[in-house]
N, C-alpha and C positions, 0 to 999 in steps of 0.2 A: 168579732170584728174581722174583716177582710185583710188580707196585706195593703192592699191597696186603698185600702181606707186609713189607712196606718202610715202611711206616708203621706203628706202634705205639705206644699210651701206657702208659706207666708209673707207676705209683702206688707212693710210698712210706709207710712208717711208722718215723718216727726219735725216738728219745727224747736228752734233753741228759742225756749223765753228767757236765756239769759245766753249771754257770750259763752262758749264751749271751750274750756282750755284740756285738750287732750296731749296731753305733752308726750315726748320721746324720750325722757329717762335720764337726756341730757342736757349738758348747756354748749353753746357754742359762740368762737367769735362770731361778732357779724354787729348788724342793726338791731337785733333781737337776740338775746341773754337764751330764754328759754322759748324752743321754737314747738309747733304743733308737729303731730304726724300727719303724713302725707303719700298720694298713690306714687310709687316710683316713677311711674310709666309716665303720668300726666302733671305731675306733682300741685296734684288739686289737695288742698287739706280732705280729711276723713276721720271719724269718730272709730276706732278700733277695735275689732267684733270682739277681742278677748278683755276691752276691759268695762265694754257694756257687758259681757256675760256674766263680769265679777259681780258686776250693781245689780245686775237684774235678780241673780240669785239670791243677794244679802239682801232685796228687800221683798223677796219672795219667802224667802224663810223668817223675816220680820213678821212678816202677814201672817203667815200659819204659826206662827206661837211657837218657831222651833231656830232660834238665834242661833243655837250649836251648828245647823245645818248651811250655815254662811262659809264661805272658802271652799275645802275641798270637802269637806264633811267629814275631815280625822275628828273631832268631838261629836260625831253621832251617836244618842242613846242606843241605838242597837246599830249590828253588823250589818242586819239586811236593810235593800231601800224598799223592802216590799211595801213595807205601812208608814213611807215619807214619802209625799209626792212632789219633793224639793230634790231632796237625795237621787229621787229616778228620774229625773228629769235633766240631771246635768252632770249626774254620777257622781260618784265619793271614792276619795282614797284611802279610806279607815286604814288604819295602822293595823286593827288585830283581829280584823275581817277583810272580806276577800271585797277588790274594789271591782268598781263596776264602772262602765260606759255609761257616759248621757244619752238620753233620745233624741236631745234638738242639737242641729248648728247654726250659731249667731254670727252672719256676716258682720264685713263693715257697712257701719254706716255709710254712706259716700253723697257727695255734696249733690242737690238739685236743681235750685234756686238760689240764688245770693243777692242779699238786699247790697243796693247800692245805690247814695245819692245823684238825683239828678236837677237840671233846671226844672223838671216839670213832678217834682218832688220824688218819693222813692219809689226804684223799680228795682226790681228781680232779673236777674242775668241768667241764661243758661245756655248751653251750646248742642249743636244736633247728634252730636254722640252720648252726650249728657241722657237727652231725654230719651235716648234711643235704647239706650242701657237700662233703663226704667220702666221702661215700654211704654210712656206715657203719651197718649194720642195727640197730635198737634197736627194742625196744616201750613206748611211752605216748604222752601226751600233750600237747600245750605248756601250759605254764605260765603265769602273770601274777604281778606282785606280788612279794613278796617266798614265794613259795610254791614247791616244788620236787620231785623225783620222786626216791625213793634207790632203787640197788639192794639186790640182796638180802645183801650182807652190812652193811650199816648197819641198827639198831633205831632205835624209838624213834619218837615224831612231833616232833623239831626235834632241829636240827642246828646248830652255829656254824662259819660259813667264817672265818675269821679273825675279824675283827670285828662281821660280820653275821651274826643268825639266821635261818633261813629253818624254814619251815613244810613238813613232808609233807603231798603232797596225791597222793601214789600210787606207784605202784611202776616201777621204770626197770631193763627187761630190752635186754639186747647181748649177742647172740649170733651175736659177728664171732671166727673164728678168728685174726686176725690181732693182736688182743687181747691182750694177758696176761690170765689167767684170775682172776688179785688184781685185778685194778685194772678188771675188769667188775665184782666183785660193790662195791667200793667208790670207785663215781661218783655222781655229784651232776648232775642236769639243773636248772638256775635259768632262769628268764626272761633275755629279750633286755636288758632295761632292767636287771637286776642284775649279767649275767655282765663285761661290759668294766670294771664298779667291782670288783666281786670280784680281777677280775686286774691291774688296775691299780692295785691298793690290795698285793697280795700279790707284785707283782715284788720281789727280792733286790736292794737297796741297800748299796752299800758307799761307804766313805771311801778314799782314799790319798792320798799324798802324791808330788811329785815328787822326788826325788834327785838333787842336785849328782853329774854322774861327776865332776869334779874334787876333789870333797874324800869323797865317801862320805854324803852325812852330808844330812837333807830339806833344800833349799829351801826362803829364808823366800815367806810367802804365795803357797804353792804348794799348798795342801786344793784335794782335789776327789772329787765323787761322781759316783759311774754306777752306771746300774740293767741289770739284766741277769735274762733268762728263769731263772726258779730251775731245779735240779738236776732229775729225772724229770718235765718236761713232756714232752709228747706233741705233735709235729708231722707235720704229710702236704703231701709237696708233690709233683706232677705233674711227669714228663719226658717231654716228645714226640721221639721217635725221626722222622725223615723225608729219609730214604736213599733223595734223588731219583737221587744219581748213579748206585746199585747195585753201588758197585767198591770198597767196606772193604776194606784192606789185611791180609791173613791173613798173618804170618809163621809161619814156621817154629817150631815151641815153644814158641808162645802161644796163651791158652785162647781169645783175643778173636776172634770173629766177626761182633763187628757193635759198632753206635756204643753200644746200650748198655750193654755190658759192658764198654766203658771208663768209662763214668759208674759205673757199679759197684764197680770197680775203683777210683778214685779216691774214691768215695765210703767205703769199707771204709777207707782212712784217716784221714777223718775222727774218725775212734773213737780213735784214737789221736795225732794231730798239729792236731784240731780249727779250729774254723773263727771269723771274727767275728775280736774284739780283745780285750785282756787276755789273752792266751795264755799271760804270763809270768807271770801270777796265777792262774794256773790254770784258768783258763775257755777253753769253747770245743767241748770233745769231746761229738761228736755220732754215735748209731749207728745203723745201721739194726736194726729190728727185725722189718720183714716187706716188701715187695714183693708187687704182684699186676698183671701186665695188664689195662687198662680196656676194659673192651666196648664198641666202638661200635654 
């Protein structure tokens, strides 16, 4: 195999079948107890590429019959990752073997689309840096103001995003196969300066309580709130494949031939064992929806 066959990126498209609570490790005053992570620069919520890596790998070595190889791979049956293609794919820190680098980098996740209520039921928001950053093809033109571009299945000249009206000021064509075909014709392009209140005005807040295991029964002054990516957003996040060494471990009866088709692999459970926190509330399941190699 080539070098240059040996390095590739990957582009995903995942949507949340349940609220995503990716939390920050802490609590703080405010309206919200336990807040999400989010990009500094834009302060857009984001899924955080080091603790999708955690998931993808624990349910990657779920799949191959090899549990010990979950974390960093200190309980690896052997030192080398020659004949773990879990181990080479995201490297190990064995304790009394010599550790090794992974092949892939797992970006963030980062926000695409965000469903939000309207009078003409729900739509998708996104903004022209958004899909720019994605590379995702569309036709119009940026925005200012509280003014914004609808596709073709939205009427009408104004619209309400939850709280806020916005103004048509033209028309917003995407024509990416990778797309669901509903939620092209019902998207919303808003400016730069409207879209991060749009979304951070429309995250899903909840309340709960904590629970005595010893008696059953809440905890006095124990409320608390966390905010979490509501149900059908839309995220994309990048994986670099870079298989310096050239020597993936092919077994016998498995589909895997290279590092990413174990992220794949692990990532396909995601849909179903989900990622983040709140698990036991239900949050968390995230799927893929498409995949494409990026051109260099």
């Amino acid at each position: 195999m080539s070098q240059t066959m040996q390095f590739q990126i990957q582009r995903y498209l995942l949507m949340a079948l349940d609220p995503i609570h990716a939390g920050t490790g802490a609590s703080r005053l405010g309206r919200v107890d336990n807040s999400i992570a989010r990009e500094p620069g834009t302060h857009l919520p984001k899924v955080p590429g080091t603790g999708l890596s955690g998931a993808i790998r624990q349910y990657a070595a779920y799949r191959n019959g090899r549990r010990e190889c979950a974390g960093q791979g200190k309980n690896h049956h052997d030192t080398s990752t020659e004949h773990c293609p879990v181990c080479y794919t995201f490297g190990t820190g064995n304790d009394v073997g010599t550790s090794f680098s992974g092949m892939v980098s797992i970006g963030d996740a980062r926000l695409l689309l965000f469903p939000i209520y309207s009078m003409q039921g729900p739509v998708w928001v996104t903004s022209a840096s958004v899909l720019h950053d994605s590379g995702l093809a569309w036709d119009g033109n940026e925005v200012e103001g509280e003014q914004a571009l609808f596709a073709s299945g939205l009427q009408g000249n104004y619209l309400n995003l939850g709280w806020l009206m916005v103004a048509r000021n033209g028309d917003l064509g995407i024509s990416d196969p990778n797309i669901p075909a509903v939620v092209q014709k019902r998207t919303v392009l808003v400016s730069e300066k409207l879209f991060s209140q749009v979304v951070n005005s429309g995250l899903e807040v909840r309340t709960s309580v904590s629970i005595d295991p010893a008696t059953g029964a809440a905890e006095d002054k124990a409320l608390f709130t966390y905010e979490a990516l509501p149900r059908a957003s839309y995220l994309w996040m990048d994986v670099i494949q870079d298989d310096f060494r050239g020597s993936f471990p092919v077994i016998d009866g498995q589909t895997w031939k290279k590092p990413l088709d174990v992220v794949d692999a692990g990532l396909e459970w995601a849909a179903y064992l989900g990622i983040g926190g709140m698990g036991t509330r239900g949050f968390g399941r995230l799927r893929i929806e498409s995949k494409w190699e990026v051109q260099q």
